[in-house]
C-alpha positions in Angstrom: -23.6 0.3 -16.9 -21.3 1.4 -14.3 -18.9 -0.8 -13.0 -20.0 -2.8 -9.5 -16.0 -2.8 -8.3 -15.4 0.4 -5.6 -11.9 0.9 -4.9 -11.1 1.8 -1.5 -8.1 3.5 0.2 -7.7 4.0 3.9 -4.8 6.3 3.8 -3.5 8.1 6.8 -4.7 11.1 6.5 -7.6 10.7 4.1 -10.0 8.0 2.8 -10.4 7.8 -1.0 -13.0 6.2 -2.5 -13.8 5.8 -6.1 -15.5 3.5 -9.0 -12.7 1.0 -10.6 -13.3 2.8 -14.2 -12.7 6.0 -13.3 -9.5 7.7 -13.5 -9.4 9.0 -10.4 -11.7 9.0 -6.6 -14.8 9.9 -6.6 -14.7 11.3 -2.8 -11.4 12.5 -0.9 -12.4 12.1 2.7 -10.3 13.4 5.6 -9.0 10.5 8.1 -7.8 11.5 11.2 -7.0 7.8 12.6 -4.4 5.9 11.4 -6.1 2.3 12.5 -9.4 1.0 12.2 -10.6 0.1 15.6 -13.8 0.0 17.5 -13.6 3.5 18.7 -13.8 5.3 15.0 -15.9 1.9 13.8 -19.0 4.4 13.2 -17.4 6.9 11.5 -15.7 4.9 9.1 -19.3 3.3 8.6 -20.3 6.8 8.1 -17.9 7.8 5.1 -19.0 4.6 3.0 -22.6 5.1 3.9 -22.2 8.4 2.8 -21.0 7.5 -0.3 -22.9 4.8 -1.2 -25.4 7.7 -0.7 -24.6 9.4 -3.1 -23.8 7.1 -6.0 -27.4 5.6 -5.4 -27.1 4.3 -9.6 -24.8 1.4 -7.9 -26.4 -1.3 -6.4 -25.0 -2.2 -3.4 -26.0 -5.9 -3.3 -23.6 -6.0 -6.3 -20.8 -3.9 -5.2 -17.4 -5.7 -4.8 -15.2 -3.4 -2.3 -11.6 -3.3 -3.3 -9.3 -1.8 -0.4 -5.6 -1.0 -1.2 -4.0 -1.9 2.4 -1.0 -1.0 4.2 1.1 -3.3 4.2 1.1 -4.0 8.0 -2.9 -3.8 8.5 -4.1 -6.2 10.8 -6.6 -9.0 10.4 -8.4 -7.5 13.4 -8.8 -4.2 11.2 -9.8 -5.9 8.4 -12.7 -8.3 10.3 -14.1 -4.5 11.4 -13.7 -3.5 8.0 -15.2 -6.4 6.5 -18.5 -6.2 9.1 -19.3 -2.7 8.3 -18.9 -3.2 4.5 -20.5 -7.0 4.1 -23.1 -6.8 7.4 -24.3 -3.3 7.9 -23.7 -1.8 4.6 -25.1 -5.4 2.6 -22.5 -5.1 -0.3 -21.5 -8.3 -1.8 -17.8 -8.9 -1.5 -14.7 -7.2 0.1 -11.1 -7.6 -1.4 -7.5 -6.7 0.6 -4.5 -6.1 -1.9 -1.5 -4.4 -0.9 -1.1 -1.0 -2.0 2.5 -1.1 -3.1 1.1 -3.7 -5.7 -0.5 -1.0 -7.3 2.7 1.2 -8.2 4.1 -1.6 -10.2 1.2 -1.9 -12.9 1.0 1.5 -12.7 4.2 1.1 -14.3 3.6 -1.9 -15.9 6.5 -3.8 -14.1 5.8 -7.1 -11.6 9.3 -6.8 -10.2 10.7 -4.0 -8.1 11.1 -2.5 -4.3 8.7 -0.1 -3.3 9.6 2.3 -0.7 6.9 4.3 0.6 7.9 7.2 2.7 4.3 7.5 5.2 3.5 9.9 7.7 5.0 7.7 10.8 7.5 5.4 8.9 8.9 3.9 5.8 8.3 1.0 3.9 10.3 -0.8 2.1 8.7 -3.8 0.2 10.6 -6.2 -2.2 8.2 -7.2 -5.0 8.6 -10.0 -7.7 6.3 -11.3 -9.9 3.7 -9.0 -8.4 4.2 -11.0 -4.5 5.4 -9.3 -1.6 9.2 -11.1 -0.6 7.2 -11.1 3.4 11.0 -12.4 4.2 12.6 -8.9 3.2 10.3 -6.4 4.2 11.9 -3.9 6.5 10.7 -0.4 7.6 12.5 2.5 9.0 11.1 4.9 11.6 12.6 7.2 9.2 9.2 8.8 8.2 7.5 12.3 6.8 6.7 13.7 9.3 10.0 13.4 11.2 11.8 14.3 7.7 9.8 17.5 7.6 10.2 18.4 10.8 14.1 18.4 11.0 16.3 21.1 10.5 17.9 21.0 7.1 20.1 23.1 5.8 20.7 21.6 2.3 16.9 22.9 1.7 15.4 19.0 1.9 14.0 17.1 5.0 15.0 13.7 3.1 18.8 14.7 2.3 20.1 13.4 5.7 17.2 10.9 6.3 17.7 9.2 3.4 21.5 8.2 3.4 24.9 8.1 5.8 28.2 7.7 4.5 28.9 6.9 8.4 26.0 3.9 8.3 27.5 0.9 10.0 24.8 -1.5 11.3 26.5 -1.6 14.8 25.2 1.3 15.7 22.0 1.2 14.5 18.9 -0.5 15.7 17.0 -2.0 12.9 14.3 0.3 12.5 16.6 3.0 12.6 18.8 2.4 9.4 18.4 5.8 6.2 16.0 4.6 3.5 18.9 4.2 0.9 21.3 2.1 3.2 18.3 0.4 3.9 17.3 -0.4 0.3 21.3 -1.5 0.0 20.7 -3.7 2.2 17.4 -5.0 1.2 18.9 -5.7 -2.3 22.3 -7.2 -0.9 20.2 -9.7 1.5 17.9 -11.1 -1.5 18.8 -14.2 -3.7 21.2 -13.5 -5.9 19.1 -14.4 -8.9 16.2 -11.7 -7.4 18.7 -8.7 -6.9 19.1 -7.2 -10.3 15.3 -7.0 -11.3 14.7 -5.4 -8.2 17.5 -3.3 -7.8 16.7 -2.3 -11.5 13.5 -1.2 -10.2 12.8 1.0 -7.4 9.7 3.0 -7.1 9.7 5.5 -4.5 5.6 6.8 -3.2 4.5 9.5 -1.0 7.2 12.2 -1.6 6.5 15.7 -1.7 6.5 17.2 -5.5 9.1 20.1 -4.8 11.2 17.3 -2.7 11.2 15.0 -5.7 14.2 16.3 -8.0 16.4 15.8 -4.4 15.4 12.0 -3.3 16.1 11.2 -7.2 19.3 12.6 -7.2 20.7 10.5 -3.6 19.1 7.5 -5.2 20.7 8.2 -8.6 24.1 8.8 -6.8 24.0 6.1 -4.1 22.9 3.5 -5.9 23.8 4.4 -9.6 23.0 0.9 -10.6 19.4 1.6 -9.9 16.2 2.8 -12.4 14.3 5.2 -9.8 10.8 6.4 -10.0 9.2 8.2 -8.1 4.8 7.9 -8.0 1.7 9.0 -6.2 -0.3 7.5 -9.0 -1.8 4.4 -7.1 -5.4 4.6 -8.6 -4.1 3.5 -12.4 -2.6 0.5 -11.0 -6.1 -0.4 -8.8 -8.1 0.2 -12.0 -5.9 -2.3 -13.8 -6.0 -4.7 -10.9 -10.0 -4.7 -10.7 -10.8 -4.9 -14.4 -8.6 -7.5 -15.4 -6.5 -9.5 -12.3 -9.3 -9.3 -9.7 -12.0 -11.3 -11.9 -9.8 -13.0 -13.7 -8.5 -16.0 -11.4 -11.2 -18.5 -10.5 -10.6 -18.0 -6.5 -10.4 -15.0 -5.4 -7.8 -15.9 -2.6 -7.8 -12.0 -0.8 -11.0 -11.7 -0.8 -14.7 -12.7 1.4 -17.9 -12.6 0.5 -21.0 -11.5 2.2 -22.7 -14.6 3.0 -19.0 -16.3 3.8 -18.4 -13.4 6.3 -21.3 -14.3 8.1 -21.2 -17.7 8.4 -17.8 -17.0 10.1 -17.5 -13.3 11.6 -13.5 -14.2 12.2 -12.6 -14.3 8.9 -10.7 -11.7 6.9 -8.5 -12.1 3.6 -4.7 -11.9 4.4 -1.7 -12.3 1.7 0.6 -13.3 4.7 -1.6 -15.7 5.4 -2.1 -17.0 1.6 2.2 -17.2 1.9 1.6 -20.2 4.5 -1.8 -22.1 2.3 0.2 -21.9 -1.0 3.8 -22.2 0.1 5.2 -19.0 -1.7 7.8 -17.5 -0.1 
């Protein structure tokens, strides 16, 4: 029997939608908005409809959605997210896990900082025991598509982007600081008991293949302490997450079901917000 879990990503660019036990999406959708908001509402509805559509064996009274969010959605997104999903489509539940989650049991690690290089900036996300640190997170308006745009001599868009000898904080504004000074600094600001399994662990997403020998090499040489990998593969880390984490708690504390939804049409699941009911930090 096919699995009821559908893992969902809203990337930038493209949607990807797929059953939890499979290897890899099912549909590749292209995305041309980079929020969810009332004004592409329909056509998002369109892309799951579609797709529910054509895998007419699941039932979607059964379906559990699984979406692998930025880390910066917003609830509103979600609640427009969750309507379309739990009220017009009729499936049964909707889940919100951050993405970056899903590199780490892709590698089967719960501690490490993510730093995902996205189309309009980049992400850099402390991670132990499988939480975001919401304290450290910091981004960069370093991004793709200013790297690739730049004029780069050394024959890679990240070389410069990526790391300063000059970097001194005074003359930088916050969201302005090279991904690698930036991770330094990310590392250098956490407890000291939390900086070695992180700085152990850094997991580097979204880079170009023929760019990937380069960003290795300024990681390997600026912070030589470091283990650095670099991965696109998000999907084996979802399929891990739905088949064995997702069921296995007895609350599921990120995510809303349909006949929760609408008794209250203002909720949406939110890790920040689980920080503040649990006391996690």
């Amino acid at each position: 029997m096919p699995d009821s879990t559908v893992i969902a990503y809203l990337g930038a660019g493209t949607i990807e939608i797929g059953r939890s036990d499979l290897t890899r999406p099912q549909e590749i959708t292209a995305w041309k908005r980079e929020t969810i908001d009332k004004e592409n509402e329909q056509e998002l509805r369109k892309i799951f409809e579609s797709y529910f559509r054509t895998n007419d064996y699941l039932k979607k009274e059964e379906i559990h959605v699984l979406v692998l969010e930025d880390i910066f959605i917003s609830v509103a997104e979600k609640r427009i997210f969750c309507g379309i999903i739990l009220e017009e489509l009729g499936c049964a539940y909707v889940s919100f896990i951050p993405r970056v989650l899903m590199y780490c049991l892709s590698y089967d690690v719960t501690n490490a900082l993510v730093i995902d290089v996205g189309t309009n900036s980049t992400t850099c996300v402390p991670i132990f025991d499988l939480r975001p640190l919401q304290k450290y997170i910091r981004y960069s308006k370093g991004n793709k598509r200013r790297h690739l745009l730049a004029d780069t001599p050394s024959g890679s868009p990240y070389a410069t982007a990526f790391f300063t000898k000059e970097y001194d904080p005074k003359f930088y504004e916050d969201d302005e600081v090279p991904v690698i000074n930036l991770a330094k600094c990310i590392v250098n600001s956490l407890p000291i008991d939390l900086r070695k399994p992180l700085r152990e662990n850094i997991i580097v997403v979204n880079v170009e293949e023929k760019y990937k020998t380069v960003v290795k090499d300024l990681f390997k040489k600026h912070m030589d302490e470091s283990s650095i990998r670099l991965s696109d593969d998000y999907w084996r880390g979802a399929s891990i997450y739905a088949q064995t984490i997702l069921h296995a708690k007895e609350e599921n504390v990120v995510g809303v079901g349909k006949d929760e939804f609408q008794n209250n049409l203002r909720i949406a699941p939110d890790w920040f917000d689980f920080y503040f009911r649990t006391g996690m930090k």
